[in-house]
Backbone bond lengths (Angstrom), bond angles and torsions (degrees), N, CA, C in turn:
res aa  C-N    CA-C-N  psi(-1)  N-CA   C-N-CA  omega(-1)  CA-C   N-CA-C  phi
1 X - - - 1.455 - - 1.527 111.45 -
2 X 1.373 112.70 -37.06 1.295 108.51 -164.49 1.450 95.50 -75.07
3 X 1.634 128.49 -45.12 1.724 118.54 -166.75 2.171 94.05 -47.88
4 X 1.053 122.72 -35.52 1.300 110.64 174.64 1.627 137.11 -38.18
5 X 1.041 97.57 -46.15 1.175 132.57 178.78 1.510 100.92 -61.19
6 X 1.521 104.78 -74.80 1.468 112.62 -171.38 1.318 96.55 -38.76
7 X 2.044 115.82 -61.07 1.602 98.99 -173.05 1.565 143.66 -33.30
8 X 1.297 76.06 -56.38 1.493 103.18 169.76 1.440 110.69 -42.39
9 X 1.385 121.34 -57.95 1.598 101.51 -175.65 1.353 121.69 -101.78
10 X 1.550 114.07 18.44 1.273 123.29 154.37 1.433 98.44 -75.81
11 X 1.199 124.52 -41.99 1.740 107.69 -170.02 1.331 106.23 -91.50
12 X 1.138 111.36 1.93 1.545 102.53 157.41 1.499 122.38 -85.54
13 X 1.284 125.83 -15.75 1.357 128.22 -150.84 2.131 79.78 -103.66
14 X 1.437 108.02 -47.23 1.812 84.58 -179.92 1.212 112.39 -75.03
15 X 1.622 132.80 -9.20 1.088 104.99 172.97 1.495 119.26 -85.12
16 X 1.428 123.44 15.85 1.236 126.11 -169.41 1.330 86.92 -110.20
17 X 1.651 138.34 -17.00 1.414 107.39 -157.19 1.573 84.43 -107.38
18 X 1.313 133.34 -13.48 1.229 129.60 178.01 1.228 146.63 -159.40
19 X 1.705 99.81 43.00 1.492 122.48 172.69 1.185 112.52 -155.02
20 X 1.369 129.02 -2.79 1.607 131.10 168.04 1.234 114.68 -72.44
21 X 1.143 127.61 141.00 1.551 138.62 -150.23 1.619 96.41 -79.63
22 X 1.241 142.00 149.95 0.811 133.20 -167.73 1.734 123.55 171.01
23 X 1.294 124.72 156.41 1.769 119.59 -141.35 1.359 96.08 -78.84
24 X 0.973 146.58 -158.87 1.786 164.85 170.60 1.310 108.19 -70.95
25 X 1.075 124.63 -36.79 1.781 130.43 -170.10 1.287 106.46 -107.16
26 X 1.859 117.37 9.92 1.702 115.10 169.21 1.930 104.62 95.19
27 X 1.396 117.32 -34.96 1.331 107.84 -178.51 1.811 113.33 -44.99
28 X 1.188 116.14 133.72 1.322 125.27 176.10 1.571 115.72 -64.21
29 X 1.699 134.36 135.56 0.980 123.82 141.87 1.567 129.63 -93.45
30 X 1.389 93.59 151.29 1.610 96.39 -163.01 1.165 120.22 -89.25
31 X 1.031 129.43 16.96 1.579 124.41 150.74 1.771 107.99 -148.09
32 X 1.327 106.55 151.22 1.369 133.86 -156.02 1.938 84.63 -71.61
33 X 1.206 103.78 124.56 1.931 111.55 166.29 1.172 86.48 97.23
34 X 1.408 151.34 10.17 1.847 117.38 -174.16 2.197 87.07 -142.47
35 X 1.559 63.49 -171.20 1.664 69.86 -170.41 1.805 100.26 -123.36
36 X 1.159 110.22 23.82 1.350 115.48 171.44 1.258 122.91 -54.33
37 X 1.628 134.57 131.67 1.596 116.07 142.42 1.320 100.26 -111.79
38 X 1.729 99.50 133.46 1.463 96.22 167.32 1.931 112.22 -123.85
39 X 1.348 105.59 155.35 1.306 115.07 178.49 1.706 108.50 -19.58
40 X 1.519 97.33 -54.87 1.418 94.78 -150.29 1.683 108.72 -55.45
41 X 1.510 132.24 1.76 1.091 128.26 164.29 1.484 130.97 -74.64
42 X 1.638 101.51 -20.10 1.446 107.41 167.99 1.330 124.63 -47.42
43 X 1.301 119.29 -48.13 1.817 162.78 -157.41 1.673 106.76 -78.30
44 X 1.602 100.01 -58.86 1.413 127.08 -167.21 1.494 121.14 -61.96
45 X 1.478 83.80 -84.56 1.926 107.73 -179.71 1.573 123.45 -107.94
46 X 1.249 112.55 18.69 0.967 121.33 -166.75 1.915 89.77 -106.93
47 X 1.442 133.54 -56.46 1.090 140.77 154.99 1.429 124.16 -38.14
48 X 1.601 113.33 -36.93 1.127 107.03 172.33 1.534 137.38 -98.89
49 X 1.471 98.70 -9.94 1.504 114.13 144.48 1.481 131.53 -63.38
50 X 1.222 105.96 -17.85 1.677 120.44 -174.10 1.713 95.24 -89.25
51 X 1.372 96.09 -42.13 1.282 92.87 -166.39 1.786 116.26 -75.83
52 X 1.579 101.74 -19.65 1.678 101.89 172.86 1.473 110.15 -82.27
53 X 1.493 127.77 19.46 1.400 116.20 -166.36 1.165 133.99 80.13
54 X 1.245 110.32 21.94 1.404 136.08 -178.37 1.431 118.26 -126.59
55 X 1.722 109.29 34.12 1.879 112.37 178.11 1.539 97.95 -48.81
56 X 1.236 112.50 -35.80 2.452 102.18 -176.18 1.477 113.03 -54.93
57 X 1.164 120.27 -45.23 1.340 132.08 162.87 1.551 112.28 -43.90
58 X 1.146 103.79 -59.20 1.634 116.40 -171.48 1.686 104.73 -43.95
59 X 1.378 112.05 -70.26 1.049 123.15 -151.14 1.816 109.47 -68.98
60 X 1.249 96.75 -30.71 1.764 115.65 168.57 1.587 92.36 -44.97
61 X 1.366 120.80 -71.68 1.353 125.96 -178.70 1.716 133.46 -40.06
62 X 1.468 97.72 -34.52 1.509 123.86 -178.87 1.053 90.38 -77.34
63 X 1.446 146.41 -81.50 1.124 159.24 -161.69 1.978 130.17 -51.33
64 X 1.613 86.28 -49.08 1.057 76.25 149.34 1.633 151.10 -97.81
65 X 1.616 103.58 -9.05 1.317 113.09 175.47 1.734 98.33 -86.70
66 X 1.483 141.73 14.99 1.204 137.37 164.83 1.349 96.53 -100.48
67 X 1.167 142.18 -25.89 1.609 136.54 156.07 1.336 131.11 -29.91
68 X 1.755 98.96 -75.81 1.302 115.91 153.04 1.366 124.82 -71.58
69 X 0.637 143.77 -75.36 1.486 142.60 -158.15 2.233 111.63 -63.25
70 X 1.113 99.21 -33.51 1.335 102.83 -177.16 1.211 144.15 -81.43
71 X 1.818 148.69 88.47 1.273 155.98 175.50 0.954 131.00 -125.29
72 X 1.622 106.21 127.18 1.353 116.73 -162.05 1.489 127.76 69.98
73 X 1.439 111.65 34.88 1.455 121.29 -162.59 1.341 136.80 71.35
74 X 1.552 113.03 -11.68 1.427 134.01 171.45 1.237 132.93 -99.39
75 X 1.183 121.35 131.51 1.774 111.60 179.91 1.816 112.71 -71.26
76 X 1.117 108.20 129.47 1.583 92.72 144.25 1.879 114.77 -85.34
77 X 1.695 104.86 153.74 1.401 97.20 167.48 1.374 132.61 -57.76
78 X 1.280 107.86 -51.16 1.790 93.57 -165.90 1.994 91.86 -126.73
79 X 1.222 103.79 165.24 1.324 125.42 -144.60 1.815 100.18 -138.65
80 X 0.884 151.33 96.68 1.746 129.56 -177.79 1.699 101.24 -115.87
81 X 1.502 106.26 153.36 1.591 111.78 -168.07 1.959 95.36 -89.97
82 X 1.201 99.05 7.94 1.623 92.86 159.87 1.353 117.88 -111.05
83 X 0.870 123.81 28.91 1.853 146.56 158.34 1.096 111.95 90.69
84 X 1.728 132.20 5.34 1.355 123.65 169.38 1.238 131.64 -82.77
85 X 1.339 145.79 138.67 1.204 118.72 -165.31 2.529 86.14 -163.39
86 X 1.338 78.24 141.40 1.493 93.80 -178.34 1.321 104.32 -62.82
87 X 1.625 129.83 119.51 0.982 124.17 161.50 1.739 135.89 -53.27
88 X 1.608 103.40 -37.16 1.559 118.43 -166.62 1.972 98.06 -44.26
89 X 1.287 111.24 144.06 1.343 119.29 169.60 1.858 113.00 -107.06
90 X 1.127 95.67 159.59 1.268 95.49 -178.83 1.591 111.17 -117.29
């Protein structure tokens, strides 16, 4: 059961490094059809890419969702590459 598992998030980790939809500079959007980044990828997949051996990946992620998403030390949640983006901070 467990080699399952492993599969599983081996094929999750290439499809994150090179088929997840995602902005010009590599930052991930977080849901499939939109052009969103939202926080919750900082938290999410950003740890668990680091954690499969993939900290280069990681930090692409950190970096760029602290671009967008970040002012004044706070994230807003969601971020869109058509210029809207939720103000509320967290």
């Amino acid at each position: 059961m467990l080699a399952g598992y492993t599969e599983a998030a081996r094929r999750q980790v290439d499809w994150l490094a090179s088929e997840a939809p995602r902005d010009s500079d590599g930052t991930l959007y977080h849901v499939l059809g939109s052009d969103g980044v939202w926080a919750d990828t900082v938290y999410m997949v950003a740890p668990f890419l680091a954690a499969a051996g993939r900290p280069d990946l990681a930090v692409v992620q950190v970096e760029g969702h602290r671009r967008r998403l970040c002012r004044d030390n706070l994230y807003a949640a969601i971020w869109s590459a058509g210029g809207s983006r939720r103000d509320d901070r967290w």
